[in-house]
FIKOLDREN-962272 format. One record per residue (C-alpha): residue number from 1; z, y negated, x negated. Coordinates in steps of 0.05 Angstrom, whole numbers, plus 32768, in hexadecimal, padded with zeros to 4 digits. Layout:
k/z/y/x
NUM/Z/Y/X
...
! end
This chain:
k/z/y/x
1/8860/7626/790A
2/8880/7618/7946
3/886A/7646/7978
4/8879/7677/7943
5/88BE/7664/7932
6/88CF/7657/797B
7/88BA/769E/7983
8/88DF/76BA/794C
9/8921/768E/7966
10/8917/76BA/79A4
11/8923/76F4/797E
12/895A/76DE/7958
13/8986/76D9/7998
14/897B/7721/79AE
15/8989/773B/7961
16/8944/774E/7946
17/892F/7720/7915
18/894E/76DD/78E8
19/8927/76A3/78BB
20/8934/7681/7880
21/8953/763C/7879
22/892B/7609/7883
23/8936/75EC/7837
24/8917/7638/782C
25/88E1/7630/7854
26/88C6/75E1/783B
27/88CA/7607/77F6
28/88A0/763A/780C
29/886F/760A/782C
30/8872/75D8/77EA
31/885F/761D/77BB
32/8824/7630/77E8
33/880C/75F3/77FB
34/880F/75EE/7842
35/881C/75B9/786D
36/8845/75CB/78A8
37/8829/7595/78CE
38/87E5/75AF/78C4
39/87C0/75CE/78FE
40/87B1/7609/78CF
41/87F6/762D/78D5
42/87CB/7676/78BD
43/87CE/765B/7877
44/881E/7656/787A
45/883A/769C/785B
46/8882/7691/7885
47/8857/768A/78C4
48/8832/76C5/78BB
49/8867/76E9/78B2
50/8896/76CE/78F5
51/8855/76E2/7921
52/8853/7725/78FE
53/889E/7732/7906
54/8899/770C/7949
55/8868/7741/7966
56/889B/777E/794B
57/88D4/7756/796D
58/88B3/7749/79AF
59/88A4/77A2/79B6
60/88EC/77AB/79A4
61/8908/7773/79D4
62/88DE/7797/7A11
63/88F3/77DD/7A02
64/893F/77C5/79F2
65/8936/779C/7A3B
66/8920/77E4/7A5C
67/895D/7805/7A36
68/898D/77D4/7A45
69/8974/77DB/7A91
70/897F/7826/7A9A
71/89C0/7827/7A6D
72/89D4/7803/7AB0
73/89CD/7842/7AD7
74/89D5/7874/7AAC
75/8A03/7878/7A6A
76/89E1/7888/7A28
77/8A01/788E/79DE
78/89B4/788B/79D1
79/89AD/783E/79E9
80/89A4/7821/79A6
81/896D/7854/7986
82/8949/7856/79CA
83/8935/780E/79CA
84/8910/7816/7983
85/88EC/785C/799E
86/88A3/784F/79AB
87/889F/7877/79E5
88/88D2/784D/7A11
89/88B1/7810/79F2
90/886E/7827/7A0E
91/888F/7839/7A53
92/88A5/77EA/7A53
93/8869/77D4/7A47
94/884A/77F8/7A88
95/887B/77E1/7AB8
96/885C/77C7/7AEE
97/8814/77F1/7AE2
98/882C/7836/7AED
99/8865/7862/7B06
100/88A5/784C/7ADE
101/88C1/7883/7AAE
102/88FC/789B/7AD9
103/88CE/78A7/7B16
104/88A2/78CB/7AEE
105/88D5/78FD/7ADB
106/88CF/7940/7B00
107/890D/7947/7B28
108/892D/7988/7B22
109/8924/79C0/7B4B
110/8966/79C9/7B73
111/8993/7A01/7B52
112/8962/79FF/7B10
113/8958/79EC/7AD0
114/8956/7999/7ABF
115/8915/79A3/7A92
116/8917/7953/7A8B
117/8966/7952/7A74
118/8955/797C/7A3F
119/8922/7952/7A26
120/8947/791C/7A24
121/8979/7944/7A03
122/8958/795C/79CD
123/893D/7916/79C2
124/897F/7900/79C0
125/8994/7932/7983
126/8963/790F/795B
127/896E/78CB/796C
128/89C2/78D7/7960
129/89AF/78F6/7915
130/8977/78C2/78FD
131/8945/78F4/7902
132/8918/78DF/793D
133/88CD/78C7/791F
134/88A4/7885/7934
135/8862/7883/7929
136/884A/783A/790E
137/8805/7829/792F
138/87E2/781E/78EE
139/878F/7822/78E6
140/8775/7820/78A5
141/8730/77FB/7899
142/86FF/781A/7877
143/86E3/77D5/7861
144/871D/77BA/783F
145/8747/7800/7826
146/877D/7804/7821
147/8790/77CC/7853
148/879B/77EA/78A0
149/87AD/77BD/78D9
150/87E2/77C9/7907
151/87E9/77CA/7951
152/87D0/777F/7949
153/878D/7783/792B
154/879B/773C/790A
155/87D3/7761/78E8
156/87C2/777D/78AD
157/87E8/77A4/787C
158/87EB/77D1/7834
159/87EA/7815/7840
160/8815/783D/7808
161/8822/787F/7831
162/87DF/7899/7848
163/87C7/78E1/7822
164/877D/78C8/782B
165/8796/78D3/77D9
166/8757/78BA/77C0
167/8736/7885/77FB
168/86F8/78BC/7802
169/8704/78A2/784B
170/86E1/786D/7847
171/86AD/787C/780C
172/8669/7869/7817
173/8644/78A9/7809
174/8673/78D6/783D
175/8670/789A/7875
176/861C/789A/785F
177/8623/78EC/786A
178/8647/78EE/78AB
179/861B/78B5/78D1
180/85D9/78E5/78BB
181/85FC/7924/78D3
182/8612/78F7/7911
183/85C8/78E3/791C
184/85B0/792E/7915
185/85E4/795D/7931
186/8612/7929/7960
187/8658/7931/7965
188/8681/796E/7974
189/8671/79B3/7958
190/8667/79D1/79A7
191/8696/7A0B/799B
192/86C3/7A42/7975
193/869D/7A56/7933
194/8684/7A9F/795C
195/866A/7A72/799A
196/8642/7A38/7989
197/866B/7A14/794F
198/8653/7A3D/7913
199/8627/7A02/78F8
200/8607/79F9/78AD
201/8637/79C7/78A0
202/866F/79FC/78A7
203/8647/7A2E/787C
204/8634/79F9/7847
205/8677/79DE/7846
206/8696/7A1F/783F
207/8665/7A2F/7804
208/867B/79F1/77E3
209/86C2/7A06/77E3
210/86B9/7A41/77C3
211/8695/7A24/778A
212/86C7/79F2/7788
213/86FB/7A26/777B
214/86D1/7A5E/7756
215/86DC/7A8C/778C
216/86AD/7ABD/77B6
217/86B7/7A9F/77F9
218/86DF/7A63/781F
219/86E9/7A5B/7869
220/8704/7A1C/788E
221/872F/7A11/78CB
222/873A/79D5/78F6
223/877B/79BF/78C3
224/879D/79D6/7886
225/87DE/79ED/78BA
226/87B3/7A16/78DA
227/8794/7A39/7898
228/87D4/7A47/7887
229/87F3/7A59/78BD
230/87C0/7A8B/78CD
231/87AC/7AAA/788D
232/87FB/7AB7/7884
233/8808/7AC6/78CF
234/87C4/7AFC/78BC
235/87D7/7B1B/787F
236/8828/7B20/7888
237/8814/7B40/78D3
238/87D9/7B7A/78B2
239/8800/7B8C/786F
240/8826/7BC2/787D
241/886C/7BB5/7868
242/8851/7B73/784B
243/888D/7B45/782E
244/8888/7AFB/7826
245/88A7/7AD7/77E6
246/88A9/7A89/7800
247/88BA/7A56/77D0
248/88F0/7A29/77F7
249/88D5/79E9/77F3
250/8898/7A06/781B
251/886D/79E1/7857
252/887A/79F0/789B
253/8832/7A08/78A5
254/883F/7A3E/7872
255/8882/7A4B/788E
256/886D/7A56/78D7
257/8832/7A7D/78B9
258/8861/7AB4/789B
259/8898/7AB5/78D3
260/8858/7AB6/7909
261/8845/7AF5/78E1
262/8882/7B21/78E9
263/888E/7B38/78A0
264/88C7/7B30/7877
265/88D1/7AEE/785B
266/88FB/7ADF/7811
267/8900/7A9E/7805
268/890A/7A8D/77B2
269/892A/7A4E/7799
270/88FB/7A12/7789
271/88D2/7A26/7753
272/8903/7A4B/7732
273/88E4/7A8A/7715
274/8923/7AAF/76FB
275/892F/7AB3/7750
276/88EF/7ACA/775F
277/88EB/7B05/7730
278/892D/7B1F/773D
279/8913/7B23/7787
280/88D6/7B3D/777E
281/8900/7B73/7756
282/8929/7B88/7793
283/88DD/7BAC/77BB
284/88B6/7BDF/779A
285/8874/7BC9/7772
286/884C/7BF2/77AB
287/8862/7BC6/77E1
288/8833/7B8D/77FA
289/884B/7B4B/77E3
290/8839/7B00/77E5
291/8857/7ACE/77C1
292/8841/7A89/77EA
293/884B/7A4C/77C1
294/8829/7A0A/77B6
295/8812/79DC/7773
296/8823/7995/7788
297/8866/798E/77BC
298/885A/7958/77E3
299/8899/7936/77F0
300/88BA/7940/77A1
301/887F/793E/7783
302/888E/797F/7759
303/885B/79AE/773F
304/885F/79FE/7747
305/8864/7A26/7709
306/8817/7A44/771F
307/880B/7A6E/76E3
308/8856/7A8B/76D8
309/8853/7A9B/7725
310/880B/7AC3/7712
311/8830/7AEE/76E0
312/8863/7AFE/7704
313/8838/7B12/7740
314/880B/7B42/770C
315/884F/7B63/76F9
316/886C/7B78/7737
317/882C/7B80/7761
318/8827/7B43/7793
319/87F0/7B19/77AD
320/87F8/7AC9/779E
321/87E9/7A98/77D6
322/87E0/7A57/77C0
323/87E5/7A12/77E9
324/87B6/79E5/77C2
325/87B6/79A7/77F9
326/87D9/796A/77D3
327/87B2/7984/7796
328/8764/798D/77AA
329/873E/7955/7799
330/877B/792B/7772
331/877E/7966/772F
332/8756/7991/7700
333/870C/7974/76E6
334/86DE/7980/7727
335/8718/7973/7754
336/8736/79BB/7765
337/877D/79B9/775E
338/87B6/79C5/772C
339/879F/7A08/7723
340/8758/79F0/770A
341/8784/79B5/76E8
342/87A8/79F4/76BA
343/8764/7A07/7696
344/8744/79BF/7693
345/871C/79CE/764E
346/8706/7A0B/7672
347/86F6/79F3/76B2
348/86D9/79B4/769B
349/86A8/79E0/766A
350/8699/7A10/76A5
351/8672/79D3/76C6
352/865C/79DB/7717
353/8656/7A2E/770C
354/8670/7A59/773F
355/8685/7A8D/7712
356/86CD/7A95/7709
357/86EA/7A89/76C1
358/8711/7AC5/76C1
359/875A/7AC5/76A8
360/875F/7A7A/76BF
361/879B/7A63/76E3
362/875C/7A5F/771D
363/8747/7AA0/771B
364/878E/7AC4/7719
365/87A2/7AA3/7765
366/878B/7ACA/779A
367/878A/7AA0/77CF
368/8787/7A51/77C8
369/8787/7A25/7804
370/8778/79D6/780D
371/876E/79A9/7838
372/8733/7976/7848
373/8758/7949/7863
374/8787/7927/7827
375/875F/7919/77E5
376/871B/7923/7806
377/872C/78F0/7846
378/870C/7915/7879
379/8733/7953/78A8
380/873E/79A0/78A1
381/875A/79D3/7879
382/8741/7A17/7857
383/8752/7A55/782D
384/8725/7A70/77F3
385/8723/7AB0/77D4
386/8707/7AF1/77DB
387/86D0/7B03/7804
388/86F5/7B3F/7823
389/8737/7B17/7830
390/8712/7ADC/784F
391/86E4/7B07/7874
392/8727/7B26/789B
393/8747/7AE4/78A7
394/8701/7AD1/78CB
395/870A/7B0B/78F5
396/8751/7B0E/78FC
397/8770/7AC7/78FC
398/877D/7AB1/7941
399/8788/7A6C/7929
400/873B/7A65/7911
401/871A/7A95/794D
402/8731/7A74/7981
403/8727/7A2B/7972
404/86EC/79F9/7977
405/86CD/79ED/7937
406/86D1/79AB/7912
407/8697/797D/7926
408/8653/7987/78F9
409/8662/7943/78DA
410/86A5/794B/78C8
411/868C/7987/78A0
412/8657/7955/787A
413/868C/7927/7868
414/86B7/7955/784C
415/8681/7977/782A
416/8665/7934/7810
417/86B3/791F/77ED
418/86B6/7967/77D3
419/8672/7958/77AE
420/867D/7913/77A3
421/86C9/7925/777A
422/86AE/7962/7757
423/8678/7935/772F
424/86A3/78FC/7731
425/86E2/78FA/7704
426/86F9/78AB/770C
427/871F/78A9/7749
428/874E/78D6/7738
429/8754/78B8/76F1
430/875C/7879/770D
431/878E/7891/773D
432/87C4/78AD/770A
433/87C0/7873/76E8
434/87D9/784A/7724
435/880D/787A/7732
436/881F/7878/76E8
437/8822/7829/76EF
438/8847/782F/772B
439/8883/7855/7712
440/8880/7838/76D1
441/8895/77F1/7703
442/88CC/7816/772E
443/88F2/7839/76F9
444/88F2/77F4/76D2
445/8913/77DD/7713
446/8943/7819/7717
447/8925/7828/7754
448/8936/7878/775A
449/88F1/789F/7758
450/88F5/78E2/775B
451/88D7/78FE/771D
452/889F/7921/7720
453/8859/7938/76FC
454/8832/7926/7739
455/8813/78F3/775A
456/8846/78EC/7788
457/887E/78B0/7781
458/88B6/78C5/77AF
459/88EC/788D/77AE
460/8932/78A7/77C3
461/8957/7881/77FE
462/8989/78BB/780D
463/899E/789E/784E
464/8970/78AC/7894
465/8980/7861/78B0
466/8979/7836/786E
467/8938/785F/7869
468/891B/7844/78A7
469/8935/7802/789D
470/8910/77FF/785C
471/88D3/7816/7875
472/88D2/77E6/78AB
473/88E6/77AB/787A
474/88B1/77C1/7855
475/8880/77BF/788B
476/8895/7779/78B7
477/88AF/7754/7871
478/887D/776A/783D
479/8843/7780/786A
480/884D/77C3/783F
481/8847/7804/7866
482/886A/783C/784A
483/8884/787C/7883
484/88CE/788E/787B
485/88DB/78DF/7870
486/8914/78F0/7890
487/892A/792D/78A1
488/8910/7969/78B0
489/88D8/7958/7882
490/8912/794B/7843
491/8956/7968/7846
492/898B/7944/7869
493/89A8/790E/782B
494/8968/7909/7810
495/8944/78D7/783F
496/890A/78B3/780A
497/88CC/7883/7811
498/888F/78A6/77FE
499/885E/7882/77D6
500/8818/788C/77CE
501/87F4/7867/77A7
502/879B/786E/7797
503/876C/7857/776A
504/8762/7823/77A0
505/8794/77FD/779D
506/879B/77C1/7766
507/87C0/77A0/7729
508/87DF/776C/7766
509/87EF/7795/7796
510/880D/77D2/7771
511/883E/7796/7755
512/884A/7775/7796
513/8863/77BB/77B3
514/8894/77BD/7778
515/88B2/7778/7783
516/88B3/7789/77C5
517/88D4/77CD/77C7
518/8908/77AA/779B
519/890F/7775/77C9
520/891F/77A3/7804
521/894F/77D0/77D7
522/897B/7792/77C4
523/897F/777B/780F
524/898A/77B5/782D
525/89C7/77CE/77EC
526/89A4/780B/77E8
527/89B4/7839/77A7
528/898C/7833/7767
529/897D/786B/7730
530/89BC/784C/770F
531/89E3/7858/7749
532/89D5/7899/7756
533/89DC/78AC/770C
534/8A21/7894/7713
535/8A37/78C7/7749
536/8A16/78F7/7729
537/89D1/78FF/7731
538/89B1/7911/7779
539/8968/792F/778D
540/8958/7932/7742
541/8963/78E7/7739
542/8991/78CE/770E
543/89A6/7917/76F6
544/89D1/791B/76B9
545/89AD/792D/7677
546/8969/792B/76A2
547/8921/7933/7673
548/88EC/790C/7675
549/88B8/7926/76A0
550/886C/7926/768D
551/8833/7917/76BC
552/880F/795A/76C4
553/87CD/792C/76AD
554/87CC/7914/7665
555/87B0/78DA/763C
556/8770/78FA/762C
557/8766/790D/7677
558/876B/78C9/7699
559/873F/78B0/765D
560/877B/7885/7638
561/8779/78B1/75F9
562/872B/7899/75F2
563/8723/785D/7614
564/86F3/7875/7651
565/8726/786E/7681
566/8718/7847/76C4
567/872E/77FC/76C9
568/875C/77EF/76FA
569/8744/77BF/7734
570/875D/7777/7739
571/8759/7756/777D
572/8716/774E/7793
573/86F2/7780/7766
574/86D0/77BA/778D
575/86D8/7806/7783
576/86B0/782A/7748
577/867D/785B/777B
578/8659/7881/7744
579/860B/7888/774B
580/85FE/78CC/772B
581/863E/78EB/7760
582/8613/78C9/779D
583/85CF/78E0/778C
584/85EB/7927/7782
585/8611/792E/77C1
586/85D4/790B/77EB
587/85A9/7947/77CE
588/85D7/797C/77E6
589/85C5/7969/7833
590/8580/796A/7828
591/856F/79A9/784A
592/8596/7997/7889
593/858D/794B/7887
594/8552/7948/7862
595/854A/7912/7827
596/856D/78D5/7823
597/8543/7899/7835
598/855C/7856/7827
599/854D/7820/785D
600/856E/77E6/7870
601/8595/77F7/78AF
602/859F/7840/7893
603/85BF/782D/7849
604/860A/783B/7852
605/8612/7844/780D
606/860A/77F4/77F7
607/8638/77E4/77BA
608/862C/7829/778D
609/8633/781A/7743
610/8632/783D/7707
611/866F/7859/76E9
612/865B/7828/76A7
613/8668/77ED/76D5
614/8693/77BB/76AE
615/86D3/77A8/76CD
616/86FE/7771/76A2
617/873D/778F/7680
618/8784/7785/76A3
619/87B1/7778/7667
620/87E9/776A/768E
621/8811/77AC/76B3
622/87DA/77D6/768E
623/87EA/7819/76A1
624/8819/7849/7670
625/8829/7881/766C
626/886E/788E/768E
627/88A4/78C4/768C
628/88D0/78C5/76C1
629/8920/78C2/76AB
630/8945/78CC/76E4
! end
């Protein structure tokens, strides 16, 4: 302990970090067990912890150093939030290797414009409002999901914010796909789709998402931004006269997509209907119109009103884009979305046909798109729909014609977690039950989740600073990573942790992140659902005569109502990978891989099981269904 301690002692001069007593710490050393006078310090949990912290505190003493240095110099109301900013950590840590930072900067020309003043400038604006983002070095293993390590490789932390929704980034069948397609085609796709990159993995892949989604034809880009940025940017700029109806609580992607396109843009209230008739009212039924909305928003965790929004697109003549991305993979019975999720008797009986079920909640959307690189763990985006309408985005779309295609085996991956999910129901199951069990634990600690249907467990901080502080507490105190959204991803006041939580995680460490979350909201004062009810209500939480609110999937979906749904994992059990899913998905590459042979230094997939495989009860924090109060 005492090269850690006399570390950490360092760091409590400059301001960075504090320890317990030391009556705290022999306690804490009597309940594990440890001798402090042993040589093996890596079993003492309060060591562990000082070298973690120790290693945050060092980076943050050598960029406050550097700040401290050129506040000399030059006066900055930015000294404070400079010495935390990554970038003039990193320039620390060079000093002495390359040019510093300051002689780096391009002097101005002599009567013209200080390019390098107005970047620090408008770094400066977000630094003074709370705004500016760090990225946290974290690298998530694929052999212990979902643990990453940070900067340190020896430090390793829980990952609660990642959208790799379901872990299909590390499942054994796509990693088995990729290395074959790696072995065959190598990596990189060797051009745009028209020169070079049009590969069967793109065609295949493309094929598979139509099926997916009952439509006629599918076509992917390099991300989902850039499928919906140009598809919109496409459509809004050819329709003559075309008018956009954007719900408000839209992604930027979609956003730029419309505003890139030059039409009109209305933009209706957050899934309010009553709003978005009485503007669709105001053109005539002849004009072109799309109304651009998505299932599953992200950061509230809200679901769109799909079906109402078809109707009211039928009645006054408008086409109905739909963003699908925090959906595909995580809803409906094969994996499609909420809109597949509407009609799951239907879609369930329809099986792996093509053929749209016409009149489903499916069927009615024009245009859905996704993303691969969420649910299914792997990268890209795409559209679906009609032959005709995908067939002018191909030829239109700047964003897809003039891009490098996404290597060959990225393509297989994708393709292989597609397959895998449509014949594979569990994950997701076993998903919403976490997330049930998780806000079941932080609304019976008045911790202020913002209700929602979905998957998603947005916890309102409603302060930018107290945010980051919590998320870093989080991180160096509870080895718990978990991003801060700030603004401009949430509206100003409305600063949250957002929690994602997947069918990997288990019983222990769901309810270590709720002790520990509670933890940080004591030490830090920050405002519990109680609180907020008192002033009022804010962000939906804590809102006066609030209803319960139903998850979108029911008992009999996740299995409770019958007793087939999947166990929840204690520490040390492995994943359910289901046997019938692989051997399907392997038989799909046949024609380009040919047939999967099973050797010893080619069998990726090692621990597959069947989906019968018995995993003891939990009766303790069994999962429940849970109705959010707030």
């Amino acid at each position: 302990m005492g090269p850690a301690l006399q570390m950490r002692s360092g760091q409590i001069v400059a301001g960075y970090a504090h320890v317990a007593a030391n009556s705290d710490v022999t306690k804490l050393h009597q309940h594990k067990g440890v001798d402090p006078n042993s040589a093996d310090i890596e079993k003492c949990p309060h060591a562990s912890k000082a070298l973690a912290a120790a290693r945050v505190a060092e980076d943050l003493a050598k960029a406050k150093f550097k700040a401290d240095r050129e506040a000399s110099s030059k006066a900055s109301t930015s000294k404070v939030a400079a010495a935390g900013c990554p970038f003039h950590a990193a320039g620390a840590q060079e000093t002495g290797r390359t040019a510093s930072t300051e002689s780096a900067k391009k002097a101005p020309t002599p009567g013209g414009f200080d390019y390098e003043k107005f970047y620090v400038d408008e770094l400066e604006k977000k630094h003074q409002d709370a705004s500016y983002r760090y990225f946290n070095n974290i690298n998530r293993k694929a052999d212990k999901f979902p643990i990453a390590h940070t900067g340190n490789v020896r430090d390793e932390v829980e990952v609660w914010c990642a959208n790799d929704y379901l872990g299909m980034g590390n499942n054994p069948v796509v990693l088995e796909t990729m290395h074959r397609t790696l072995d065959t085609y190598g990596h990189g796709a060797g051009g745009t789709r028209n020169i070079a990159g049009n590969t069967g993995m793109h065609l295949a892949l493309e094929e598979e998402l139509a099926q997916l989604h009952r439509k006629p034809a599918a076509l992917v880009f390099s991300s989902c931004y850039v499928a919906n940025d140009a598809t919109l940017t496409t459509l809004g700029s050819k329709l003559p006269g075309c008018v956009y109806f954007s719900d408000s609580m839209n992604h930027a992607s979609m956003i730029v997509g419309m505003k890139h396109s030059g039409a009109k843009r209305v933009i209706f209230k957050h899934n309010d209907l009553e709003d978005l008739e009485a503007k669709l009212a105001q053109y005539p039924k002849e004009t072109p119109k799309i109304i651009s909305f998505e299932s599953v928003y992200s950061m509230c965790g809200t679901i769109g009103p799909i079906a109402e929004i078809c109707d009211l697109a039928e009645r006054y003549g408008a086409l109905t884009f739909l963003d699908e991305v925090h959906a595909v993979g995580l809803y409906g019975p094969h994996g499609a979305g909420v809109a597949e999720h509407l009609d799951w008797d239907a879609q369930k009986a329809a099986g792996m046909s093509p053929e749209p079920i016409k009149g489903s909640v499916m069927d009615r959307i024009d245009i859905i798109s996704g993303t691969l690189g969420k649910a299914y763990g792997a990268i890209g985006g795409y559209i679906a729909g009609s032959t005709d309408m995908v067939d002018m985005v191909r030829s239109y779309a700047s964003g897809f014609i003039f891009t490098t295609s996404l290597p060959p085996s990225n393509m297989a991956g994708a393709r292989a977690s597609i397959s895998y999910q449509r014949e594979y129901r569990g994950d997701r199951q076993l998903k919403q039950l976490n997330v049930r069990d998780l806000k079941s634990r932080f609304e019976s600690l008045d911790i202020p989740v913002i209700p929602g249907p979905s998957h998603i467990v947005p916890v309102l901080v409603g302060d930018p600073a107290l945010t980051k502080q919590a998320s870093d507490m989080l991180l160096t105190e509870h080895n718990v990573y978990v991003q801060a959204i700030n603004y401009p991803t949430v509206a100003r006041g409305e600063e949250r942790l957002r929690f994602t939580v997947t069918p990997g995680h288990t019983v222990e460490q769901i309810s270590r992140l709720a002790t520990a979350v509670d933890q940080t909201f004591n030490e830090l004062n920050i405002k519990r659902t109680s609180d907020w009810k008192a002033l009022g209500g804010h962000a939906n939480v804590g809102m006066p005569d609030a209803k319960p609110v139903a998850p979108i999937w029911t008992d009999e979906q996740v299995g409770l109502a019958d007793g087939s749904a999947p166990r929840t994992l204690r520490t040390g059990q492995k994943r359910v990978v289901d046997e019938r899913a692989v051997h399907i998905t392997r038989e799909k590459f046949n024609d380009l891989l040919g047939p999967y042979v099973e050797t010893p230094t080619k069998a990726h997939v090692t621990d597959v099981k069947p989906t019968t495989i018995d995993i003891p009860s939990v009766p303790l924090h069994a999962p429940i269904p849970v109705t959010a109060s707030a």
